[in-house]
Backbone bond lengths (Angstrom), bond angles and torsions (degrees), N, CA, C in turn:
res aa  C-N    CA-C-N  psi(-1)  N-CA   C-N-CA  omega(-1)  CA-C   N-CA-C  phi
1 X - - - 1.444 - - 1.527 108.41 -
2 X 1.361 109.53 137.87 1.379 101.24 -177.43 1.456 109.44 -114.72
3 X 1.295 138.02 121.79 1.482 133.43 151.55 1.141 135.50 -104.26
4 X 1.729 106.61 149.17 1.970 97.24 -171.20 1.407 80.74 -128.05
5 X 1.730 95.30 134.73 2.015 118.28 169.77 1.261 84.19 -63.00
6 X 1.406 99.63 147.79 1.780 138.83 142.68 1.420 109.57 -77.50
7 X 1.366 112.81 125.98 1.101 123.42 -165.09 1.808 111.94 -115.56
8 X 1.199 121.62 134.83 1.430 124.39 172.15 1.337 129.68 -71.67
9 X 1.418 174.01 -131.88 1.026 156.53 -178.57 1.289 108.99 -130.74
10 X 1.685 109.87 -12.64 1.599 124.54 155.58 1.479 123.42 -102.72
11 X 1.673 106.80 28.32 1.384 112.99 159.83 2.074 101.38 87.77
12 X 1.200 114.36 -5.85 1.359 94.20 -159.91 1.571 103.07 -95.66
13 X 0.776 138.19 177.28 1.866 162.06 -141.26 1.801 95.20 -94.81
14 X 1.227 128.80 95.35 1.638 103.16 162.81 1.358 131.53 -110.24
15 X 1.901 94.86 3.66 1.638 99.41 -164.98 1.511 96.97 178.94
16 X 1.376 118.99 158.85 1.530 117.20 -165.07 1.654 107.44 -141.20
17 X 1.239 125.18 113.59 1.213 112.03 -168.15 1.426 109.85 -115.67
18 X 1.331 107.86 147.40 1.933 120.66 177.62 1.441 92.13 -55.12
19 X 1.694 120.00 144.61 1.599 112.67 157.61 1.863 92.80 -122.00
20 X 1.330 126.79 -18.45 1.331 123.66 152.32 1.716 119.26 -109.18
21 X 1.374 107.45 146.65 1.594 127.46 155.84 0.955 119.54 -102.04
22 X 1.653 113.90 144.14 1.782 120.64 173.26 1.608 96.03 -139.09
23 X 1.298 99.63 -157.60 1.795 107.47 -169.81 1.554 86.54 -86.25
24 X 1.494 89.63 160.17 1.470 107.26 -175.12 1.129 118.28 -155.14
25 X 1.745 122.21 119.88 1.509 131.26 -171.63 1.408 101.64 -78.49
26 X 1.290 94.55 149.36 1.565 115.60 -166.05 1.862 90.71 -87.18
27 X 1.249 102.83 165.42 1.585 115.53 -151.00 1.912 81.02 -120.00
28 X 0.819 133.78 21.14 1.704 137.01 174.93 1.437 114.73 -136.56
29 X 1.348 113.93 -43.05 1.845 103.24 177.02 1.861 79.00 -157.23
30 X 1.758 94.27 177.54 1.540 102.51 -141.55 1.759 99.72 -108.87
31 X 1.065 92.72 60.60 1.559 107.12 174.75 1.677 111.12 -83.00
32 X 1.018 123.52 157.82 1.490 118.49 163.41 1.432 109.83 -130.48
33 X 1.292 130.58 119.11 1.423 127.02 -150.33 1.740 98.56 -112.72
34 X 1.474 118.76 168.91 0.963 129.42 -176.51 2.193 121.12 -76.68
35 X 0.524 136.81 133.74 1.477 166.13 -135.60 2.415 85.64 -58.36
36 X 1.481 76.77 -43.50 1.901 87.95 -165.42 1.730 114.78 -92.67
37 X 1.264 80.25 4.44 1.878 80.29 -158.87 1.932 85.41 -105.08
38 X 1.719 96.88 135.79 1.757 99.64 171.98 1.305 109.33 -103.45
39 X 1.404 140.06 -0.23 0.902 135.50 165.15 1.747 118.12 -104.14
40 X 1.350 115.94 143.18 1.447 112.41 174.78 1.901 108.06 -62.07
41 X 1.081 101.82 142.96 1.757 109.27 -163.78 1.503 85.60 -97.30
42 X 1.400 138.03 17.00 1.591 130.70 171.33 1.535 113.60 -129.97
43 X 1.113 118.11 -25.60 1.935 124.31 172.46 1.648 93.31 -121.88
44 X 1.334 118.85 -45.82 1.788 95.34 -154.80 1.561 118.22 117.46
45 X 1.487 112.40 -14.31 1.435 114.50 -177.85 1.478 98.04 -65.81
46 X 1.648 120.18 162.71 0.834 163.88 155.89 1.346 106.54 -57.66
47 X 1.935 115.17 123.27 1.917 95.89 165.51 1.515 112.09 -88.56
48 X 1.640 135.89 19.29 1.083 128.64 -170.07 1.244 98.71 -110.31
């Protein structure tokens, strides 16, 4: 995964953003969901 800091106008760190997505286990039960989908397709959580 690659990320590039957001930077402030004095250089410092304010925020970090994904520039790739992959599958992603849900943080409530042990699903592994598809790349496009923001909700877990087995509870409903949120991956953010």
């Amino acid at each position: 995964m690659h990320v590039t800091p957001d930077v402030d106008p004095q250089g410092d760190p304010v925020a970090v953003r994904t520039l790739e997505r992959g599958a992603w286990t849900c943080a409530n039960c042990p699903t592994t969901n598809e790349v496009h989908r923001k909700r877990c397709t087995e509870c409903g959580t949120t991956r953010h």
